[in-house]
C-alpha positions in Angstrom: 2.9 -82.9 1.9 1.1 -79.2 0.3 3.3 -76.3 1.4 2.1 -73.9 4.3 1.4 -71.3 0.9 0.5 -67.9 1.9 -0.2 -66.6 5.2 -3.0 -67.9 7.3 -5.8 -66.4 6.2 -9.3 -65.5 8.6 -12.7 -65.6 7.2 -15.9 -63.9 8.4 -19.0 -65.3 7.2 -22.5 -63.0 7.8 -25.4 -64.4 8.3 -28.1 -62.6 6.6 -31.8 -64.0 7.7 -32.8 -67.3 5.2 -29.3 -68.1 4.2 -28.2 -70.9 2.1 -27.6 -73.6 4.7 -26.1 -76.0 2.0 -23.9 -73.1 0.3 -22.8 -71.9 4.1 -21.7 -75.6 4.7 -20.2 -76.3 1.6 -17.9 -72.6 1.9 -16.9 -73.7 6.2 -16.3 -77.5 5.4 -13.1 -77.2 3.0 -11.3 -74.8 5.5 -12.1 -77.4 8.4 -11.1 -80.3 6.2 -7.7 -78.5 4.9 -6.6 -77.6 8.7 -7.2 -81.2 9.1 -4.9 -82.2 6.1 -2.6 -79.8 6.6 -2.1 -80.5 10.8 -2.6 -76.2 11.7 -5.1 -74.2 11.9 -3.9 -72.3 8.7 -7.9 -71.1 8.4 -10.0 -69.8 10.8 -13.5 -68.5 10.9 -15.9 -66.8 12.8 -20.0 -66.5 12.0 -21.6 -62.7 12.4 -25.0 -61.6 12.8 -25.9 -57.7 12.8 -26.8 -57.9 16.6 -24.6 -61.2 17.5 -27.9 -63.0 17.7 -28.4 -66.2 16.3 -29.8 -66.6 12.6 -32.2 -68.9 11.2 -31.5 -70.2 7.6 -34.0 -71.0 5.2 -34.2 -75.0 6.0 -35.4 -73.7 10.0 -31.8 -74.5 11.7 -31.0 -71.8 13.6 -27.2 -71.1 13.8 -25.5 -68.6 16.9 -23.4 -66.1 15.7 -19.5 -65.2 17.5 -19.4 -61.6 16.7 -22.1 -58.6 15.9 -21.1 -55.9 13.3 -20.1 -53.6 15.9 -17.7 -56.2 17.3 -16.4 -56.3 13.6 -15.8 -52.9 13.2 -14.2 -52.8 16.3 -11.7 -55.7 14.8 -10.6 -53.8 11.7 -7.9 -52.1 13.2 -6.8 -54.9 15.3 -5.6 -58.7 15.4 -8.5 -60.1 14.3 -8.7 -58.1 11.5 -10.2 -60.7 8.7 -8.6 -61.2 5.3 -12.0 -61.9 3.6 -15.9 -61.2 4.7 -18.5 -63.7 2.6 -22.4 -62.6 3.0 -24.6 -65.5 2.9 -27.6 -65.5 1.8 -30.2 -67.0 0.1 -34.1 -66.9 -0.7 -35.9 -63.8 0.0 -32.8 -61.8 -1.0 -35.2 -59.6 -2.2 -36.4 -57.9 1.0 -32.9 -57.4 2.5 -32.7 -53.5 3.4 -30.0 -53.1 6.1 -28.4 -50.0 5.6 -25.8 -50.3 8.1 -24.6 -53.6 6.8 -24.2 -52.4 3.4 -21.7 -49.3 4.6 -19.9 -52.0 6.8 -19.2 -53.9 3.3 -18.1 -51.1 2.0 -15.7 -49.9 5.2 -14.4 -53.7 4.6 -13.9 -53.2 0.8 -12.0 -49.6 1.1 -9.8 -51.2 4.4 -8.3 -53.9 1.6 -10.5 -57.0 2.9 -11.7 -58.8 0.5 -15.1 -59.4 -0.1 -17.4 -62.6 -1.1 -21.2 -63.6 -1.8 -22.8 -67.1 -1.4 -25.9 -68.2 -3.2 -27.9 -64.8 -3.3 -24.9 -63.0 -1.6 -24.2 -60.8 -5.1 -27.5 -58.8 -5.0 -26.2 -57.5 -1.6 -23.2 -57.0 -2.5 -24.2 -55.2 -5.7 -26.6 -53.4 -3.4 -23.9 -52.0 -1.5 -22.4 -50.7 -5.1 -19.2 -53.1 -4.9 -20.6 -54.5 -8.1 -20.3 -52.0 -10.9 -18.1 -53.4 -13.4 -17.3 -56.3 -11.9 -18.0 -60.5 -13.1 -20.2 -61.9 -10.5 -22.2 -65.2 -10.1 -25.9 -65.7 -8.4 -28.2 -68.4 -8.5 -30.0 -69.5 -12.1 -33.1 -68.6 -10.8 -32.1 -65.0 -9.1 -30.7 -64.0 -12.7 -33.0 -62.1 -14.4 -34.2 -60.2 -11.7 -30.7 -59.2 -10.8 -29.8 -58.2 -14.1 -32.5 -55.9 -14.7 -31.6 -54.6 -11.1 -28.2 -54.1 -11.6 -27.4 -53.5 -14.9 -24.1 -52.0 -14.2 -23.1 -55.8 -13.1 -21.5 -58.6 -15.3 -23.7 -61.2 -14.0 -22.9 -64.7 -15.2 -24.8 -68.0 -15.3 -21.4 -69.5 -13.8 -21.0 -71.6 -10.9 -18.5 -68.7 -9.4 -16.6 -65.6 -10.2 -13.6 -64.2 -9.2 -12.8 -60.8 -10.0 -9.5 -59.2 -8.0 -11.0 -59.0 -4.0 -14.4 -59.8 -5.4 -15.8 -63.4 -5.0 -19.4 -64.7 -5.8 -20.8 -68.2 -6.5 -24.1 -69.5 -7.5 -24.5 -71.5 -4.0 -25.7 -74.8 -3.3 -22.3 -77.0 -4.1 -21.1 -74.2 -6.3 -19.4 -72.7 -2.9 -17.4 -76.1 -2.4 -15.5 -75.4 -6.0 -14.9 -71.8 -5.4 -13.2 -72.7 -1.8 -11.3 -75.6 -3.3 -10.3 -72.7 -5.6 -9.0 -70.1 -3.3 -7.5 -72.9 -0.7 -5.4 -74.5 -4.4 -4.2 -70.9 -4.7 -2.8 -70.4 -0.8 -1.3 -74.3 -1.1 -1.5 -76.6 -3.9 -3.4 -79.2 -5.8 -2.7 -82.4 -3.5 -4.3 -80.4 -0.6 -7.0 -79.8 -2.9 -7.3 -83.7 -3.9 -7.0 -85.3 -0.2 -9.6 -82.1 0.4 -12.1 -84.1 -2.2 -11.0 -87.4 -1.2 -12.6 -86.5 2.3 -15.5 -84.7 0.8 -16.1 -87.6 -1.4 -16.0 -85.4 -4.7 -14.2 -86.8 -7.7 -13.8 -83.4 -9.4 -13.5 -79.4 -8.9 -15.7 -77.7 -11.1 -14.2 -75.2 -13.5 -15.5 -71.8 -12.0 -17.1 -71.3 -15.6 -19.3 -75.0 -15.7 -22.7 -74.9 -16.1 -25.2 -74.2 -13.6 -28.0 -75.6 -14.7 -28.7 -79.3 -15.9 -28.0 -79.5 -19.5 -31.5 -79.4 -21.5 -31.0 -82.8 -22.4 -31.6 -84.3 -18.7 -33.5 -81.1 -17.7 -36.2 -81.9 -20.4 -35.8 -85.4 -21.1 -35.6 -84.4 -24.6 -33.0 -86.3 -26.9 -33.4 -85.0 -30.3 -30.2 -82.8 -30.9 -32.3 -80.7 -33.5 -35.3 -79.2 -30.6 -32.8 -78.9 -27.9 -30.7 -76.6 -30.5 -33.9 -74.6 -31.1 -34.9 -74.2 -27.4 -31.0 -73.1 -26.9 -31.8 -70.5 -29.5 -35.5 -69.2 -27.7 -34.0 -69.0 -24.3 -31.2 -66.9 -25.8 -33.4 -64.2 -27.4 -36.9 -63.3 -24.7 -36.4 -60.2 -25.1 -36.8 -60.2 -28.8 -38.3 -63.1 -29.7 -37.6 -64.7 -32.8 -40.0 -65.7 -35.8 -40.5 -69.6 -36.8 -38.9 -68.2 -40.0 -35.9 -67.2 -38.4 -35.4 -70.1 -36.1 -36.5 -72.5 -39.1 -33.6 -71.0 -41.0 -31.0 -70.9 -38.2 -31.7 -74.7 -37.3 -31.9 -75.7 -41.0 -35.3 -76.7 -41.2 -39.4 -76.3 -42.5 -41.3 -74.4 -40.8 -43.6 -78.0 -41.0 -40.6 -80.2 -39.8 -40.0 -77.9 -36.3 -44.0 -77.6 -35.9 -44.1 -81.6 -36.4 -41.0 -81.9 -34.2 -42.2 -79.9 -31.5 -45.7 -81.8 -31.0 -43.6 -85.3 -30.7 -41.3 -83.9 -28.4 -42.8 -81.1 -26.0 -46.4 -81.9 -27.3 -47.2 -78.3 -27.8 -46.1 -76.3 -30.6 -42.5 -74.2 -30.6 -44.8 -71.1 -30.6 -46.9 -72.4 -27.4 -43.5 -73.7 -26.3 -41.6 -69.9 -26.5 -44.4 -68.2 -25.0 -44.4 -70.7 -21.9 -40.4 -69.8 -21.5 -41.2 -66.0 -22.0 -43.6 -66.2 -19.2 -41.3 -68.0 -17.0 -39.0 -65.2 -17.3 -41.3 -62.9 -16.5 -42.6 -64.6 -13.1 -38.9 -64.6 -12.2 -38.8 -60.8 -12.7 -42.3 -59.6 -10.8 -41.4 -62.2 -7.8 -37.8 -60.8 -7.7 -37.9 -57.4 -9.0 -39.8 -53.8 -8.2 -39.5 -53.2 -11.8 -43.4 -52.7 -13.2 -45.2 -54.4 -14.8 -45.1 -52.6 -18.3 -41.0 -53.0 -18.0 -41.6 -56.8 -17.2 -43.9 -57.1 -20.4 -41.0 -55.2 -22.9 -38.0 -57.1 -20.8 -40.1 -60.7 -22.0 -40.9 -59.5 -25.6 -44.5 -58.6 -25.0 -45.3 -55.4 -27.3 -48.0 -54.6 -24.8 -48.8 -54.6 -20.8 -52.0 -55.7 -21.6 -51.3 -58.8 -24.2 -48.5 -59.6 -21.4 -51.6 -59.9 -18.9 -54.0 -61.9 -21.0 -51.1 -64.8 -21.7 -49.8 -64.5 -18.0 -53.6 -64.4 -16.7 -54.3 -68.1 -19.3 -50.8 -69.7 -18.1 -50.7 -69.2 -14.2 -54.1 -68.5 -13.6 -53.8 -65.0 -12.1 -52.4 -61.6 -13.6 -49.3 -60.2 -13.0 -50.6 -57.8 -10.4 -52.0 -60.4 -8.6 -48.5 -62.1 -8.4 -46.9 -59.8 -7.4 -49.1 -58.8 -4.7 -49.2 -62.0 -3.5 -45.0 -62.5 -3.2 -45.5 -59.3 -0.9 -48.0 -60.6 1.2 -45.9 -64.1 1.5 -42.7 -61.7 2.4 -44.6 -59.2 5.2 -46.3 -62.5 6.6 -42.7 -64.5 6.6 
């Protein structure tokens, strides 16, 4: 049988408006199934809104809260003080601007709670300024934006981050290998097994796997050779790199990659680092406030206006227009 571990920990989980329903599942599920293993309610939780009305996640399910943040800060300096607050979020993160929950997570941090983020939970947290210095996790797709927001951040493409009181994860099933994490620390790692026995998971995650699919599956691309080259472009937007010096680092003509590229992606690897640069981009004027000019130089474009004519060709409308657009969708949401 695991050991009773530490002392019985108490978790808070807040709400925040389009939340992560599978990341908020996947963080409550492993404390239900480890009182069940264990035969005690060694973990208990409660769910808070900022008025203690109910809060609709980003799939529609609308889930009642126990407690407001007044009722919180009312329970620091009693019994139910918590050992940890998570904030879970999720799409949209963008347009979070609560003031009074951002000095709450900081009353939390300074009191010696410890503090976590699901899914899209880091840019609040970073927004609150618990972030500077510290390793943190968000969603693949919430990265760039985040990191040009927050640059005093160590943002990682990791599935979660632990850094002393500080706990982030990427979301989606990402939250289910950073609770397995934390409940392996309190007990041991048989809990931790019959815990993924129940769950029907064969394996916890390292906290430093991969987020993404690798390129292989994500492309459908098998030779070893182009996916080594793509590697190298998505590592180096910023400042792009010539054919020369990718046909160097891979070990090849510049014929044999053009050649390669067509049979493979059927475009060429210029076409092909372009269409990646302006990816990044989109991320960064749908998730950012930074301008336009900034989004250019952050994506290697040596001008606003060259950035505009290859965004304008690619998604059929300029940047402006994008953005525009993402604020319309957000006041109308």
């Amino acid at each position: 049988m695991p050991t009773l571990g530490k002392n019985k920990r108490s978790f808070v989980f807040f709400m925040v408006p389009d939340f992560s329903m599978i990341a908020f599942s996947m963080a409550i599920e492993p404390l239900r199934l480890a009182n069940r293993m264990l035969g005690i309610d060694h973990y208990k939780w409660r769910l808070t809104s900022h008025d203690g009305q109910p809060v609709t996640a980003s799939n529609g399910v609308q889930v009642a809260a126990n407690t407001s943040l007044a009722d919180e800060r009312r329970s620091l300096s009693g019994e139910n003080r918590p050992t940890m607050v998570f904030v879970c979020s999720g799409s949209n993160v963008e347009r979070f601007n609560n003031k009074s929950v951002l000095a709450w997570l900081r009353e939390q941090h300074n009191r010696g709670i410890a503090i976590g983020g699901l899914c899209t939970g880091a840019h609040i947290l970073a927004m609150a300024g618990l972030l500077s210095g510290k390793r943190c996790a968000i969603h693949w797709e919430n990265l760039p934006g985040f990191a040009e927001a927050f640059p005093k951040a160590n943002v990682f493409a990791d599935l979660y981050e632990i850094d002393g009181t500080i706990h982030t994860c990427a979301g989606g099933t990402a939250a289910l290998d950073m609770m397995l994490s934390l409940i392996g620390d309190d007990h041991d790692e048989t809990l931790v097994n019959r815990i993924c026995e129940m769950a029907l998971t064969d394996r916890v995650r390292n906290a430093h796997d991969r987020q993404r699919l690798p390129l292989r599956a994500r492309l459908g691309v098998q030779n070893g050779k182009v996916l080594s080259i793509i590697e190298l472009m998505e590592a180096n937007l910023s400042e792009p790199l010539s054919l020369i010096e990718i046909a160097d680092d891979a070990g090849l003509s510049r014929r044999q990659i053009e050649r390669l590229f067509r049979q493979e992606m059927g475009r060429s690897p210029a076409r092909y680092y372009l269409e990646i640069r302006l990816d990044r981009a989109r991320h960064l004027l749908i998730q950012s406030p930074m301008p336009v000019v900034e989004v250019a130089v952050a994506c290697g474009f040596v001008s606003a206006s060259h950035f505009s004519k290859c965004y304008r060709e690619l998604y059929n409308r300029s940047p402006q227009q994008e953005r525009a657009e993402r604020k319309q969708y957000l006041t109308a949401a």
